[in-house]
Structure formats: C-alpha cells, structure tokens
FIBARO-39003 format. One line per field, with one value per residue (C-alpha): x, y, z. Coordinates in nm, 2 decimals, decimal comma, always signed. Example, Ala and Ser with C-alpha at 12.3 -4.5 7.8 and 13.67 -1.06 7.14 Angstrom:
2
px <- +1,23 | +1,37
py <- -0,45 | -0,11
pz <- +0,78 | +0,71
REM end
This chain:
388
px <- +1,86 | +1,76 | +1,40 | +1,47 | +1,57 | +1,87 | +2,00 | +2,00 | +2,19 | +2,41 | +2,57 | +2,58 | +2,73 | +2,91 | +2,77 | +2,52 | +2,21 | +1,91 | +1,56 | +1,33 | +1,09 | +1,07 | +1,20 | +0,87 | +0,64 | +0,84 | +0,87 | +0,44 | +0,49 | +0,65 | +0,40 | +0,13 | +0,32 | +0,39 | +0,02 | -0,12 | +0,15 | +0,07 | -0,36 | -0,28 | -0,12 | -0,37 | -0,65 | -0,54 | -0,45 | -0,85 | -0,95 | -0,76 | -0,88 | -1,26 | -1,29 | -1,34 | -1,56 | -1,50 | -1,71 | -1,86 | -2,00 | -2,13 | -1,94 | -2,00 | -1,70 | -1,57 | -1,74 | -1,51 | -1,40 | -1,67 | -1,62 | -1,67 | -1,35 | -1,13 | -1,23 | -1,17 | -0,84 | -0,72 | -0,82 | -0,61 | -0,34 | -0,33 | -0,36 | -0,07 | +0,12 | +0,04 | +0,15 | +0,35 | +0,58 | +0,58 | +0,80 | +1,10 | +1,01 | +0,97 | +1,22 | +1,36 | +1,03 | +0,93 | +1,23 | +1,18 | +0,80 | +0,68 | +0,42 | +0,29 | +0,30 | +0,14 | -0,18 | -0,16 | -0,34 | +0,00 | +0,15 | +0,29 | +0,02 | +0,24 | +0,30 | -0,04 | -0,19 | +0,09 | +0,03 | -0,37 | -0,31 | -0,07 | -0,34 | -0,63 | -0,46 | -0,39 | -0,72 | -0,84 | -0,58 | -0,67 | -1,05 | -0,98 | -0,77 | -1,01 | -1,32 | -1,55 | -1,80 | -2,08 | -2,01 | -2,10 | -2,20 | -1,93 | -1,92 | -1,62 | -1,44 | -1,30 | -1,05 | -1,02 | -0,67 | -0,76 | -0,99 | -0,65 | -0,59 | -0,95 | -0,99 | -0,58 | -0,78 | -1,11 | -0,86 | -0,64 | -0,90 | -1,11 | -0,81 | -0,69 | -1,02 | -1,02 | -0,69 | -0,78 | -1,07 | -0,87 | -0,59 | -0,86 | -1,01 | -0,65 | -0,58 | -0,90 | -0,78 | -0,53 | -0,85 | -1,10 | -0,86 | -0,80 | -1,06 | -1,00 | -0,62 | -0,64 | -0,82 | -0,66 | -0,30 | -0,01 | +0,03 | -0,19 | -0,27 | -0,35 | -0,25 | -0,50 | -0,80 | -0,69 | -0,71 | -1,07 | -1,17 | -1,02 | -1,16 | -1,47 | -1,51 | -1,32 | -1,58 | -1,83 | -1,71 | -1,63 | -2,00 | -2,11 | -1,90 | -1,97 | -1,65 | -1,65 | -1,56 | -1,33 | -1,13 | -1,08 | -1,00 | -0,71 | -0,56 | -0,57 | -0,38 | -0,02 | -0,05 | -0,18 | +0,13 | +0,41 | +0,27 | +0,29 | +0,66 | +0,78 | +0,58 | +0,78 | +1,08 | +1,01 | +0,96 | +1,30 | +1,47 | +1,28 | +1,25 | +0,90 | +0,84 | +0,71 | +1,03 | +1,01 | +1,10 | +1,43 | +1,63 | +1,90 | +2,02 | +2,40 | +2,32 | +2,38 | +2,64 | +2,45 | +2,34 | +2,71 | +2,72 | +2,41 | +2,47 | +2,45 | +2,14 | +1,96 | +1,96 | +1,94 | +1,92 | +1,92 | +1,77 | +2,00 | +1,85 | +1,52 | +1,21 | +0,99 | +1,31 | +1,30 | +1,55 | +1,86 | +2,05 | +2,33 | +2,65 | +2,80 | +2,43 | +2,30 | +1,94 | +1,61 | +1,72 | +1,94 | +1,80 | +1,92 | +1,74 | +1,92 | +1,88 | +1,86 | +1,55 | +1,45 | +1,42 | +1,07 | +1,00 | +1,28 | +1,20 | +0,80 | +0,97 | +1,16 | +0,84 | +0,63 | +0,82 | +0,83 | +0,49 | +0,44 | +0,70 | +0,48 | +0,18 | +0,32 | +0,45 | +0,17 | -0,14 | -0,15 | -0,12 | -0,44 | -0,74 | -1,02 | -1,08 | -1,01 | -0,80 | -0,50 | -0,61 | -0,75 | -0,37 | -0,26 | -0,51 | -0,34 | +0,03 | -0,01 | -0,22 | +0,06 | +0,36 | +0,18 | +0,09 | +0,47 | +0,63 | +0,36 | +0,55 | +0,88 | +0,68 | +0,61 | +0,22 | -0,09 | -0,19 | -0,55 | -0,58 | -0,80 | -0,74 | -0,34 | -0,29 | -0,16 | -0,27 | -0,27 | -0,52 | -0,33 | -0,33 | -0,69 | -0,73 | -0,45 | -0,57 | -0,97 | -0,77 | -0,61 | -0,93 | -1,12 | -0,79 | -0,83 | -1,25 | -1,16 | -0,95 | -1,17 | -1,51 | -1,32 | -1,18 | -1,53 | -1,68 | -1,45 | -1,47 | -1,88 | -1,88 | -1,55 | -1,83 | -2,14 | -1,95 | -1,88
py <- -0,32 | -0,56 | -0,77 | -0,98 | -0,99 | -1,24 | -1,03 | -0,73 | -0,95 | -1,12 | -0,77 | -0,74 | -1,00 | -1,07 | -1,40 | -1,58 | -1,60 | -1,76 | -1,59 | -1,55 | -1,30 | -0,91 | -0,67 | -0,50 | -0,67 | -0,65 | -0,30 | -0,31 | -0,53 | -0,27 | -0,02 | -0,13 | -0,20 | +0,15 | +0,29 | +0,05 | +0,12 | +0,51 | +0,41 | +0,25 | +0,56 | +0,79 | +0,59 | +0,56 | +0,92 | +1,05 | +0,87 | +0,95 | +1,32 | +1,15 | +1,25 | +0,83 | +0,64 | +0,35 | +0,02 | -0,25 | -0,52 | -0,85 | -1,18 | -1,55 | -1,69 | -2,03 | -2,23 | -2,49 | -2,46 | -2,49 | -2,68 | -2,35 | -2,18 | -2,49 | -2,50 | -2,11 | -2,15 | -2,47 | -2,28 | -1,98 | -2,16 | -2,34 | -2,08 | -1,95 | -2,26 | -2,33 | -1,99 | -1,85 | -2,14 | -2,21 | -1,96 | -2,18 | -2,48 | -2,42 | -2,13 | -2,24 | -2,23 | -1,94 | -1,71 | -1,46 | -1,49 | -1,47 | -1,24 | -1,45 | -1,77 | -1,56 | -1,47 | -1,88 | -2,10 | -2,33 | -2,40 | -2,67 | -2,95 | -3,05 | -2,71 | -2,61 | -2,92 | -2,92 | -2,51 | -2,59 | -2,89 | -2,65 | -2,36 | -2,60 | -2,73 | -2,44 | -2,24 | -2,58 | -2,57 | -2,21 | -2,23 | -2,52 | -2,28 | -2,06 | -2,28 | -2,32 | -2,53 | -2,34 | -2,04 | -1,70 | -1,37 | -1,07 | -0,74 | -0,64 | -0,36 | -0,27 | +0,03 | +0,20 | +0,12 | -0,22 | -0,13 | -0,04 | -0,40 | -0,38 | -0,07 | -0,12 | -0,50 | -0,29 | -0,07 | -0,31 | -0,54 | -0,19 | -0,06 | -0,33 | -0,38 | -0,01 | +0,01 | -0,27 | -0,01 | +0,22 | +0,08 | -0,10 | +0,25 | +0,37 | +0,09 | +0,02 | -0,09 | -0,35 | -0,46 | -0,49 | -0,71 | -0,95 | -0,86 | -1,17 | -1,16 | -0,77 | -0,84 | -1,12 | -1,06 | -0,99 | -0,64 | -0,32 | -0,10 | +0,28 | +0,40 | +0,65 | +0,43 | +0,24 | +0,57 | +0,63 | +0,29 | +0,24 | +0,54 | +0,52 | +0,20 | +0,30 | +0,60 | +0,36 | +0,14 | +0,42 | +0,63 | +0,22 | +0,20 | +0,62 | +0,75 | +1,04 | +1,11 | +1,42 | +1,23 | +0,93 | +1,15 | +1,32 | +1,02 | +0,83 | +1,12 | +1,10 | +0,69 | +0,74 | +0,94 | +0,75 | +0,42 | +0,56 | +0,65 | +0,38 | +0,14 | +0,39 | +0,27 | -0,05 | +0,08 | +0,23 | -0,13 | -0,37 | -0,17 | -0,23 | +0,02 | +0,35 | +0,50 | +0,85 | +0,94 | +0,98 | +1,23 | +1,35 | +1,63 | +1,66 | +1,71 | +2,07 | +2,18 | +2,25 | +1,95 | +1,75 | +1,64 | +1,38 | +1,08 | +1,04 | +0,76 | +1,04 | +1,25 | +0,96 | +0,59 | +0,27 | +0,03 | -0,26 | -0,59 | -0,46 | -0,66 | -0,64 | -0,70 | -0,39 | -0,31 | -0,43 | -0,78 | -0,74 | -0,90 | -1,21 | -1,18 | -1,54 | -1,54 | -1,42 | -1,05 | -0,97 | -0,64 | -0,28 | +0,04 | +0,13 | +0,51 | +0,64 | +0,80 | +1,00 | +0,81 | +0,93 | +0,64 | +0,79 | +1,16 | +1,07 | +0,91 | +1,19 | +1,42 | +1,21 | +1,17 | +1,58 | +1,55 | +1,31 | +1,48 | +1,79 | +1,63 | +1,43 | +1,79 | +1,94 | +1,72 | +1,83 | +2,14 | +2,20 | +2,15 | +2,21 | +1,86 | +1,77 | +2,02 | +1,80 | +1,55 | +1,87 | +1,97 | +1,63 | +1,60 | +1,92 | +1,88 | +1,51 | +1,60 | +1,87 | +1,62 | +1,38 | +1,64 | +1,75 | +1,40 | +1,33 | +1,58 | +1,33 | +1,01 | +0,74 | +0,71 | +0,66 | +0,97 | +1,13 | +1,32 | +1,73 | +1,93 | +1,96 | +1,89 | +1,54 | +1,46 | +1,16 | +1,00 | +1,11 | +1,44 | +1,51 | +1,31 | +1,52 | +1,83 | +1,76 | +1,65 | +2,00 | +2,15 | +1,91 | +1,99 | +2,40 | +2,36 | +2,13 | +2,39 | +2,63 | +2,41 | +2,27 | +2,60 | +2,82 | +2,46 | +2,52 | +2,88 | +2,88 | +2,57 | +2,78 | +3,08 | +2,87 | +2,69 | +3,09
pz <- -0,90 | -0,68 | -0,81 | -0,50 | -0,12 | -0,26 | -0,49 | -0,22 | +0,05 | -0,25 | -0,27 | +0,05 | +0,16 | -0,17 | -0,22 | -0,42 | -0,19 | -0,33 | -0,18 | -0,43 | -0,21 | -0,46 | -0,27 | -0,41 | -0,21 | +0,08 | +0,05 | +0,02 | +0,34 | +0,56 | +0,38 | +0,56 | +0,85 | +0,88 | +0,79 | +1,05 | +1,32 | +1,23 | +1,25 | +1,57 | +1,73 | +1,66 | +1,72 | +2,05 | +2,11 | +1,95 | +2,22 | +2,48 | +2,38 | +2,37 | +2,00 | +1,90 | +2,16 | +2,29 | +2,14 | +2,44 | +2,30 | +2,43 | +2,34 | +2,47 | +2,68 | +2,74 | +2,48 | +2,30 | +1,94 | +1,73 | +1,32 | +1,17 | +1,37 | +1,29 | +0,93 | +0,90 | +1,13 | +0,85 | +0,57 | +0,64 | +0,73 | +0,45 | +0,23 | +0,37 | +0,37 | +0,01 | -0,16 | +0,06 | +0,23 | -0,12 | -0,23 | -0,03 | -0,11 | -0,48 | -0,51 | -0,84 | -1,02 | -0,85 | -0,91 | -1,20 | -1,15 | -0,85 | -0,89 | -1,19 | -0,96 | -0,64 | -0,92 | -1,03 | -0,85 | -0,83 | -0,48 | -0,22 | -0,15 | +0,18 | +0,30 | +0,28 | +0,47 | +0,73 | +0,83 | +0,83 | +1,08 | +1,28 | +1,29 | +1,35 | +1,59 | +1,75 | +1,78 | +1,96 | +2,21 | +2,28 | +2,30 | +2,52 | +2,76 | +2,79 | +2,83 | +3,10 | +3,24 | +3,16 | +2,92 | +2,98 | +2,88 | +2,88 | +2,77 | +2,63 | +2,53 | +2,25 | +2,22 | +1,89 | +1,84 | +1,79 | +1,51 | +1,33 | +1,16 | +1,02 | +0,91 | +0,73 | +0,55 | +0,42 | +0,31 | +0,15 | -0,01 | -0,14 | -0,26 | -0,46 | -0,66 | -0,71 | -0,84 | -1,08 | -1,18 | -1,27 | -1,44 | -1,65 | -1,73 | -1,84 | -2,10 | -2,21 | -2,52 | -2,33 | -2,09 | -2,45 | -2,60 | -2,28 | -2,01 | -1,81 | -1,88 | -1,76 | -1,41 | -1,33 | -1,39 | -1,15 | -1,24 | -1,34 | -1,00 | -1,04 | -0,69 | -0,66 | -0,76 | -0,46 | -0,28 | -0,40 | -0,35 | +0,00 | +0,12 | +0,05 | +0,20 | +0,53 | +0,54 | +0,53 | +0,82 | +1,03 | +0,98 | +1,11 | +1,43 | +1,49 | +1,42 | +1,28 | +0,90 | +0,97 | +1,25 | +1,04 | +0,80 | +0,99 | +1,09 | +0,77 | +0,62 | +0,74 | +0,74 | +0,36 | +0,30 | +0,43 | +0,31 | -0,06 | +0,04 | +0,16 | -0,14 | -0,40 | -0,27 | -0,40 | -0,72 | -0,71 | -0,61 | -0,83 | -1,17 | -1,19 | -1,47 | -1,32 | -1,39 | -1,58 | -1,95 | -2,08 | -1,92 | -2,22 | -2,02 | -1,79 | -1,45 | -1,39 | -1,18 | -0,86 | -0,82 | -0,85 | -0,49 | -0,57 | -0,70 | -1,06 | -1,05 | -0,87 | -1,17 | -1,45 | -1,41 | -1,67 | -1,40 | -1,45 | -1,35 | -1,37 | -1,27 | -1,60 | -1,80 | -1,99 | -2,23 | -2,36 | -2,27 | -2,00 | -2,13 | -1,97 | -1,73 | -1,62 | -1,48 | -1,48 | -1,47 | -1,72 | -1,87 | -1,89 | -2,03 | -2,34 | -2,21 | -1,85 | -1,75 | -1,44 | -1,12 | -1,08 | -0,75 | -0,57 | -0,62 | -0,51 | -0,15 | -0,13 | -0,15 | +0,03 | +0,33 | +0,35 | +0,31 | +0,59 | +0,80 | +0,80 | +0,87 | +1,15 | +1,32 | +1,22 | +1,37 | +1,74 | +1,63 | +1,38 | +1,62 | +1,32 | +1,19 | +0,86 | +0,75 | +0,79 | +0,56 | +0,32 | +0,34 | +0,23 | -0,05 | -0,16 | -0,16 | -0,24 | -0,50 | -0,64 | -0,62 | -0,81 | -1,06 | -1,07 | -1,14 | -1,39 | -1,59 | -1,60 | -1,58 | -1,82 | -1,83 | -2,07 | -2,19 | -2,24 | -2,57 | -2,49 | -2,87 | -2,83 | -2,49 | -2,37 | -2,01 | -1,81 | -1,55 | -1,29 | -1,36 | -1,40 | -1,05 | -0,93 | -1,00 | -0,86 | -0,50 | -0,50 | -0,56 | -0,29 | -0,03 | -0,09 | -0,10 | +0,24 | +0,41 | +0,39 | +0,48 | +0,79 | +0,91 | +0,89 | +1,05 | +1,37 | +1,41 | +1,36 | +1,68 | +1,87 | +1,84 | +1,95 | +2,24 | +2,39
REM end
C-alpha cells in the first residue's frame, strides 16, 4: 500500500522519499478535479443548446481594494499557508497523521503569515490594475460554465456535513459515547449522505439562478459517477478500511489471468494500521491484515467507471431530461447494493435479516431511478405531442 505520495514514488524510484501528503486525499483531489472538469463541459454545452440561460448581472468596476477584500484575500491565504504549507515544513510531525493534524487546529505560524502577505498583496496589485478614475457601472455576463466551481464548493461543503450525518446515524452508539469526538474527527463519511446532502443543496442553488432541476440533474450524473471512482481508488492505495470481509476461497480457475490482490488482498502498510505487525517494518505503517479480504475499493472503480462510461456515451443521445441521471440512480444504486454483499459495514438488525445503511439507501435510489425513468419519459413524449 501506499498511505502516502512518498511511499508511492519511494517504490518507484527505489528510494526513500519523504512526502507526507495520503495518497487518499490526493486521490479526493483529482476527484473533484474530474467532477468539476466534467460540470464545466456540460454546462457549457446546455447552453450552447439554450437549455441553461445565460446570467447578466451588474458589477461596479475600477474601484480600488477595499479592507474587507484584503482581509478575506489574507485570511485565505493564510489558512492555506498555515495547514497546508505546513505539511512540508513540519513533515516529521505530520507523517503518520496527517488527517488527525489537518482536523487539529496545529499549523506553521510563519507559513501562514507569509502566504496572507503574498495574497494581500496580490489582490491590491490587481484591483489597482484595473482601477479607474471614476468607477463604473457594467453588466456582465456570466456563462454557466463558470458556475461549475460553485456549484462543485456547495456541493463539497453540503456533502461533507451530510456525510457526517450519516455516519453519525450508523454508529450511534460510537457518536452517544463521544458526540464531539465523533463530529469532529478526521474520519467517519457515509458517501451517500454526502450524495443526499450535496444534492439537495445544489437543487436549491440551481431552482435560485433558474436552471432547471432535470438539466442539473443530467449533468451532475456522470461527474457524480466518476468522482466516486476515482475517490475509491484511494481507498484501494491507502488501506483506509472500506475493504470487504474475508475472502477464504482459491480464486477459481477462470479468473487466473488477474492478479491475485484482485481476488484477495491483506493491505500491507495500511493507513489505519489494521492488523498484524510487519517484521523488520520501521515507521508509521507497519501493519498487515492477518487474512486477505476482498478488494471491495477496486471492484467499485471498476464498476463505476462502466457506469460513467455509459453515461458519458449515452448523454447526447437521451433527449428526455432526467432520465440519465434516473439511469445512474439505478445502476449506481445496484453496484452499491452488490458490494455491500462483500463489504465490511455496520449492520441494521429486521427479524433474521442483517442489512446495512447502504443497502436500504441503495435500494430506495433504484426505486427513485426506475420511478424517474418512467416520470421523465411520459414527461417528453406528453411535451414531443403538445409541440406537434
């Protein structure tokens, strides 16, 4: 495994590397790289087709920076330069906990007041640029691609308090015995409460600028997709602990040509440090799982990217809004309920049956996807009948 970006380029390069940055949240970094550069896209191309209008608003130009934008300017950047410059600067204390440290409120004093001189600095050398002698009035407009960052931080922020939700409402016992402990730690995020969460709260900025709920709705779906694959595949490097149960069987004979990890795994070096000790192992990562289990991360980027893959083919394609995203609702909804199956997870107790979270929410976004099919569909062909 690799918990970090230096122990990935230490075997690479077969050298002892020191970056303490987890190849998790790197791997959540180029997640919502991907979902905004897939928002971006589409945005763009609803309205080229005039399905998203375009927003003019009026702004005032050429005024000089005012204390508010320099405090807001310093104050990012020194948030920035505090936690995150501090990851080099303080690598040794960092390494082996860098999510604890990210959730502390430790940091680098000097790094944080250097980066909010350089971004004060910088928004007054801009505004300056731009100013005038006497500012003015402009309308300016505002294309709905560039409504993609937004959109991807409500989304974000919404979708981090709701998976906080939910994980709380899946361990209640763990959040009744530490409810401050539970909220604010590093870890404990139930994926699709952040779905929930950040989709109601994008529905509720779109309905505000007049976007439609069924376009948004269609495009959201393959960037949704793809995100969750590429974020599983940090699972898979780190060892963060949503691996599956103990697999005890061979791998059958038809399936020799894969790799043997892709049948069972023991996670060496893994993240949480689960397991048993690695012999002769020095550092922060020096645990094994005493039996391999199923590598459940990789088998959910394998179906997810199928998933996207047919979306992606498939959006120019399906002219009645919001089947699309129904479709994804329904064959996300399916491969979550598959690898639940194979998947470590708190369980739910109905009479005999054993069932997780994820399944119940699973199974009501099949439902919603086939009830969504079939509403969208009879929506297009009742306004395809009007319109002739």
């Amino acid at each position: 495994m690799y918990p970090t970006l230096g122990h990935l380029f230490s075997d690479i390069f077969n050298s002892t590397i020191v970056i303490p940055i987890p190849t998790y949240g790197t791997m959540l970094a180029l997640a919502f790289i991907a979902a905004y550069i897939i928002l971006r896209n589409e945005l763009q191309r609803k309205e080229k087709l005039n399905l998203i209008p375009v927003e003019y608003r009026e702004e005032i130009v050429g005024k000089p920076a005012t204390a508010q934008e320099l405090i807001i300017s310093g104050l990012f950047g020194f948030i920035l330069g505090y936690k995150f410059l501090a990851i080099f600067f303080m690598a040794e204390q960092v390494a082996g906990s860098i999510k604890d440290f990210m959730f502390s409120l430790r940091g680098h004093w000097v790094s944080g007041i250097i980066l909010a001189i350089v971004f004060a600095v910088l928004t007054y050398m801009d505004k300056e640029k731009k100013k005038l002698d006497k500012p003015k009035k402009q309308k300016v407009t505002v294309h709905a691609k560039e409504k993609a960052g937004t959109i991807l931080l409500i989304a974000a922020i919404s979708g981090i308090i709701g998976a906080k939700i939910f994980h709380q409402l899946e361990n209640w016992q763990e959040f009744t015995a530490d409810p401050l402990g539970s909220l604010f730690s590093s870890g404990g995020l139930t994926f699709f409460g952040g779905l929930i969460f950040g989709a109601l709260a994008v529905i509720w900025y779109c309905h505000v600028k007049g976007i439609k709920i069924a376009y948004i709705m269609d495009i959201a779906a393959p960037a949704i997709v793809l995100a969750y694959a590429v974020g599983r595949v940090g699972c898979m490097t780190a060892g963060d602990g949503c691996w599956g149960i103990v697999n005890p069987d061979p791998k059958p004979e038809w399936l020799a040509w894969l790799p043997n990890w892709m049948w069972a795994f023991d996670y060496p070096h893994n993240v949480i440090n689960e397991g048993v000790e690695i012999s002769g192992c020095q550092g922060n990562y020096c645990h094994v799982l005493s039996k391999p289990v199923y590598p459940t991360p990789f088998y959910e980027t394998t179906m997810n990217l199928i998933i996207f893959l047919g979306l992606w083919l498939s959006r120019k394609k399906i002219n009645a809004h919001g089947v699309l995203f129904s479709i994804f609702l329904v064959f996300h909804g399916l491969a979550r309920f598959l690898i639940e199956k194979i998947r470590v997870n708190t369980t739910y107790t109905f009479g005999d049956q054993q069932i997780t979270q994820a399944e119940i929410i699973a199974v009501v976004l099949m439902i919603l996807g086939v009830v969504g099919i079939f509403y969208f569909w009879q929506r297009y062909k009742k306004e395809n009948i009007h319109e002739h």
